[in-house]
C-alpha positions in Angstrom: -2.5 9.8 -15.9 -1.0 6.8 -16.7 2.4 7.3 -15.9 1.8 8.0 -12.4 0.3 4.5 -12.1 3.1 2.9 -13.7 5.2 4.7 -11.5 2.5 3.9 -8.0 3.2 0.0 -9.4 7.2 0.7 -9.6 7.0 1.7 -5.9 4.7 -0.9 -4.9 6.8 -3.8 -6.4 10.2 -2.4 -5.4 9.3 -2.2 -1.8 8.3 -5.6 -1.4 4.8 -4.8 -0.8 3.6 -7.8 -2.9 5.3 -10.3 -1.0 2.4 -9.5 2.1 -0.5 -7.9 -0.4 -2.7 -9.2 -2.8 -3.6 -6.4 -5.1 -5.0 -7.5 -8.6 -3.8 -4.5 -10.5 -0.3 -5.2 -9.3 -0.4 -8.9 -9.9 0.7 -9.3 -5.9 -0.7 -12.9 -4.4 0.9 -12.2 -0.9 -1.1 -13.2 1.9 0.6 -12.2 5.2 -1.2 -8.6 5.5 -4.6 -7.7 4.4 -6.1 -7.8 0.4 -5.8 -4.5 -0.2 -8.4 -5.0 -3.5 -10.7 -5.3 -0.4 -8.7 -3.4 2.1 -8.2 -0.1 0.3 -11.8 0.3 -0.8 -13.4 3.1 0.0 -10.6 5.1 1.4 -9.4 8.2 1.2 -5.3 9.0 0.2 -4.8 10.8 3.7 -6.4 7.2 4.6 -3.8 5.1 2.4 -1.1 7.2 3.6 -1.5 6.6 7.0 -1.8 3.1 7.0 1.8 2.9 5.6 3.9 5.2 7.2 1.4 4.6 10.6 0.6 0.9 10.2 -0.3 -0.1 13.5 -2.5 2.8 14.0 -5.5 1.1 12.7 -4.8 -2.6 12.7 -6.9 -4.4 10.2 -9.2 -7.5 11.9 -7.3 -11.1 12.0 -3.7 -9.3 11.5 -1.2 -8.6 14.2 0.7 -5.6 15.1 4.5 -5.1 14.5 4.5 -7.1 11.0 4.2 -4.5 8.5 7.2 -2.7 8.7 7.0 0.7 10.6 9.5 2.9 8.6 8.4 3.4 5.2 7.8 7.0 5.9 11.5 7.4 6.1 12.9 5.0 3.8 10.0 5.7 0.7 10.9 9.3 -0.6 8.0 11.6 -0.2 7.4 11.7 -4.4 7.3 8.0 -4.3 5.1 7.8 -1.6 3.0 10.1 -3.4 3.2 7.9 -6.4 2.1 4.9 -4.0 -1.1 6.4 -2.9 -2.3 7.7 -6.0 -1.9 4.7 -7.6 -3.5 2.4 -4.6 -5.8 4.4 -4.1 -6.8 4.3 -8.4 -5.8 0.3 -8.2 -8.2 -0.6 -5.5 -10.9 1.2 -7.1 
């Protein structure tokens, strides 16, 4: 439901992710790493999930490696994390 998205956004804007991602929903501008309104399209969560805690697994076309930090599967608890893909994958719909 709602709250879930409110707290997806929380997570999202805590962690800085706005500062590199546009994302419409989350009123982020950021340029540095990929639009995720365009990005996340069409992905699954396992998909979403991967591409934060994994970034440079699947490096998206005119970004480098190494900028998106590598650790958020440590330093995001797994409930927010949780709360990040739901609502990413929801926002980017």
């Amino acid at each position: 439901g709602g709250g879930g998205a409110a707290q997806g956004r929380a997570v999202f804007s805590r962690n800085g992710c706005g500062g590199c991602h546009t994302l419409a929903d989350a009123g982020a501008t950021g340029s540095a790493g990929p639009n995720l309104d365009d990005a996340l399209d069409g992905m699954s969560a396992e998909e979403i999930r991967k591409a934060i805690v994994d970034p440079n697994a699947d490096i998206a076309e005119g970004f480098a490696p190494n900028v998106m930090p590598g650790n958020f599967g440590e330093t995001i608890p797994p409930d927010q994390l949780d709360a990040l893909v739901d609502y990413l994958e929801e926002a980017s719909r």
